[in-house]
ROSE-4610 file (N, C-alpha, C; in Angstrom, 1 decimal, always signed):
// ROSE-4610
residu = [X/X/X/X/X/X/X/X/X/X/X/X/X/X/X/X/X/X/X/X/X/X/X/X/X/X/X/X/X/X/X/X/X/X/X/X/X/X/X/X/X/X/X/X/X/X/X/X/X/X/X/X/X/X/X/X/X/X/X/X/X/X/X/X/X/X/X/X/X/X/X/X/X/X/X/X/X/X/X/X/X/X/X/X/X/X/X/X/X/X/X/X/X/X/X/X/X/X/X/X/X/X/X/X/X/X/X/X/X/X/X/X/X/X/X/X/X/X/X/X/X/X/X/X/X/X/X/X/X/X/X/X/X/X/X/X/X/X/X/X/X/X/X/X/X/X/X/X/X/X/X/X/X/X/X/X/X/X/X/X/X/X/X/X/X/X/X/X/X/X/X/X/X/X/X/X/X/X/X/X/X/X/X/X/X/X/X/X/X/X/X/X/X/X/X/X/X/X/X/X/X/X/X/X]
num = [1/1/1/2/2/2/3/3/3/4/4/4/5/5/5/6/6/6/7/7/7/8/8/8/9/9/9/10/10/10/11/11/11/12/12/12/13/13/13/14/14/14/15/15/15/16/16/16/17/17/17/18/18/18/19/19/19/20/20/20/21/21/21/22/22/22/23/23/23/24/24/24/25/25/25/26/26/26/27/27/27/28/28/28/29/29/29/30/30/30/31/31/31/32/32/32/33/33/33/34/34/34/35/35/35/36/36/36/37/37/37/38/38/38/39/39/39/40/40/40/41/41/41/42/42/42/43/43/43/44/44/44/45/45/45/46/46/46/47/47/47/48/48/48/49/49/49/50/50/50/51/51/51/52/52/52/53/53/53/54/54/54/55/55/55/56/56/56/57/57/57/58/58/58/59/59/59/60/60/60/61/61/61/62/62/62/63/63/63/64/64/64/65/65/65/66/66/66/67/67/67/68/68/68]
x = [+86.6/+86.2/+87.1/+87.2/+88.6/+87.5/+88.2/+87.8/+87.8/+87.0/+86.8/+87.6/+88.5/+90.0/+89.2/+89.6/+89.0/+89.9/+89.5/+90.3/+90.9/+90.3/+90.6/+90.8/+91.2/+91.0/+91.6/+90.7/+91.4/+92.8/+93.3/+94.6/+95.2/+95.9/+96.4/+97.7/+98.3/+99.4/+99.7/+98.6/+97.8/+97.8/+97.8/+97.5/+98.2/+98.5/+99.5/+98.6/+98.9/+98.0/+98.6/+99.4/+99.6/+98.8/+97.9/+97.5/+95.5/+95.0/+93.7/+93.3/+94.5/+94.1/+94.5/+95.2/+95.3/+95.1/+96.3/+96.9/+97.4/+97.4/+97.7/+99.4/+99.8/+101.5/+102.0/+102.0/+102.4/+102.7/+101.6/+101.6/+100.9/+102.0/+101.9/+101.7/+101.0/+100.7/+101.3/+101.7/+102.0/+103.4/+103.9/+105.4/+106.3/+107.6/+108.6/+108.8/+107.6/+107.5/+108.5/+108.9/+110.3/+109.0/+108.7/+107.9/+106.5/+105.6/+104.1/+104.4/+103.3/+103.0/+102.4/+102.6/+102.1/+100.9/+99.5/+98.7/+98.9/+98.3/+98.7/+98.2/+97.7/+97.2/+98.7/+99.5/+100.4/+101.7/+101.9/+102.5/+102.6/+100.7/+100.7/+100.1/+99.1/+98.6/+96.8/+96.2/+95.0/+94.9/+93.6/+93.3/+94.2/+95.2/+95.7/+94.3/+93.6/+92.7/+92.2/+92.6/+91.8/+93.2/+94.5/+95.5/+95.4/+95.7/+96.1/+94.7/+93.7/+92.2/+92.2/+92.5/+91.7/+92.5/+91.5/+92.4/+92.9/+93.9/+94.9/+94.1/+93.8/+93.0/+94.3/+94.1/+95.4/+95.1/+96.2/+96.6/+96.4/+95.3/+94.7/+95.7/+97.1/+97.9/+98.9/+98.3/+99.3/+99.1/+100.5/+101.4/+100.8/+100.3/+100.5/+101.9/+102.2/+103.4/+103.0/+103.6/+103.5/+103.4/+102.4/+102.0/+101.2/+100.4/+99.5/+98.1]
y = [+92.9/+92.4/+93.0/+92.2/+93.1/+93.1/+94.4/+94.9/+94.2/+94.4/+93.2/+94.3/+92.5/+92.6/+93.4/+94.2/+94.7/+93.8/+93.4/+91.9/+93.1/+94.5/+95.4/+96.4/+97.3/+98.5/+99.3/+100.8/+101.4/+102.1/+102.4/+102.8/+102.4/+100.8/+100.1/+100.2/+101.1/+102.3/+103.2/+103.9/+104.6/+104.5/+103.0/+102.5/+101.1/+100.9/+99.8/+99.2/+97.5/+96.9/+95.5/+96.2/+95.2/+95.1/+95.5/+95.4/+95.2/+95.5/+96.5/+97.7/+98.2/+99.7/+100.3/+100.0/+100.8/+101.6/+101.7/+103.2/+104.3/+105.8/+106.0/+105.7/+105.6/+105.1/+106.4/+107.8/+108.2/+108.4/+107.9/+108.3/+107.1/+105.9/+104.8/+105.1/+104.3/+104.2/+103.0/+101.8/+100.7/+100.2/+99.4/+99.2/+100.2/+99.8/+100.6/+102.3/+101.9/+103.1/+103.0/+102.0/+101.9/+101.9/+100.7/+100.4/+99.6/+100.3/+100.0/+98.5/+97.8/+96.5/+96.4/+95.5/+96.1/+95.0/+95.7/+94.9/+93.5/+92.3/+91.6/+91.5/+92.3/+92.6/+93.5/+94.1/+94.5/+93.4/+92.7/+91.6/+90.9/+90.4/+88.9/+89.1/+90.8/+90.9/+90.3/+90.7/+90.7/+88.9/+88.7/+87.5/+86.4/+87.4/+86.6/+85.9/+86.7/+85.6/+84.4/+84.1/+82.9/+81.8/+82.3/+81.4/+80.5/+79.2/+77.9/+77.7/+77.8/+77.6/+76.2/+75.5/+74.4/+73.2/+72.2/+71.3/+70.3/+69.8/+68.7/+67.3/+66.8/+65.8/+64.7/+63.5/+62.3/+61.7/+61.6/+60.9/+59.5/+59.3/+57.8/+56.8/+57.1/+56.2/+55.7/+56.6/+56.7/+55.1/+54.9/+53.1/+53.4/+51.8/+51.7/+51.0/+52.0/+50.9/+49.3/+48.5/+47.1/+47.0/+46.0/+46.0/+46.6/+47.5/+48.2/+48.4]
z = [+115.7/+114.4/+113.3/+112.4/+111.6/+110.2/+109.7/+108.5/+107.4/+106.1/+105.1/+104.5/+103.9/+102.8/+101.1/+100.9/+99.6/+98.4/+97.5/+96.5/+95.5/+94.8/+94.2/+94.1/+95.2/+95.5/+94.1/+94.6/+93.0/+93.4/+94.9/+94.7/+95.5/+95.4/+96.3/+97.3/+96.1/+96.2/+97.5/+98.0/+99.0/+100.4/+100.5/+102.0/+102.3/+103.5/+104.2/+104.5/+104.2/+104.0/+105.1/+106.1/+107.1/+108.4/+108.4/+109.7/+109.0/+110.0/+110.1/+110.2/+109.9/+110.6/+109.4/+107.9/+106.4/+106.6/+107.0/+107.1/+105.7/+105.9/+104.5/+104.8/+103.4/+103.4/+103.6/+103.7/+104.1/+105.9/+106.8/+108.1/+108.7/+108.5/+109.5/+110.4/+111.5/+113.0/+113.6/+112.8/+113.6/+112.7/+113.6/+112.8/+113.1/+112.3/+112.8/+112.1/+111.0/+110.0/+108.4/+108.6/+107.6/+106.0/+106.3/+104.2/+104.5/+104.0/+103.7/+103.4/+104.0/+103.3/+102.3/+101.2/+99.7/+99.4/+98.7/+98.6/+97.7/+97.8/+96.9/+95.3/+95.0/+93.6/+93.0/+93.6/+93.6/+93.4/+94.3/+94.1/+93.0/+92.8/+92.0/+90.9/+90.8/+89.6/+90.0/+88.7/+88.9/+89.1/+89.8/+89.8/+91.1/+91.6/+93.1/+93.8/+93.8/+94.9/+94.3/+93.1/+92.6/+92.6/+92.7/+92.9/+94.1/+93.6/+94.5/+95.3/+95.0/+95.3/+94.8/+93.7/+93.6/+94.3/+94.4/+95.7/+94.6/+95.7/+94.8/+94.7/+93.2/+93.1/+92.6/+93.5/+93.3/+91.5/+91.6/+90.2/+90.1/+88.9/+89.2/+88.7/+88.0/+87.9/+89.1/+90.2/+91.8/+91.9/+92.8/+93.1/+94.4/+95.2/+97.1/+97.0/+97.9/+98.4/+98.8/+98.9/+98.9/+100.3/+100.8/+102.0/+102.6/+101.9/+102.0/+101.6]
């Protein structure tokens, strides 16, 4: 069973966040060892988890193609 994704940890910095096993970034266990996976609050900033959540609602001026 894999470990629940924390949305804000307080030091994201700290730990490789590619696997299940967050690891500290100093002393990987998996991979080649080269660069921590970085969390995505790092990336995208606060509020990534609420990106690209809402679903695409069609545009009521949308054309049918003809014959259809």
């Amino acid at each position: 069973m894999a470990k629940r994704f924390p949305i804000a940890p307080a030091h994201p910095e700290r730990t490789c966040w590619g696997c299940d096993r967050y690891c500290p970034a100093g002393d990987m266990q998996c991979g080649n060892g080269s660069d921590r996976t970085q969390h995505p609050i790092e990336l995208f900033g606060p509020g990534w988890d609420q990106e690209g959540l809402d679903p695409v609602t069609p545009s009521k001026t949308a054309v049918r193609p003809p014959g259809n």
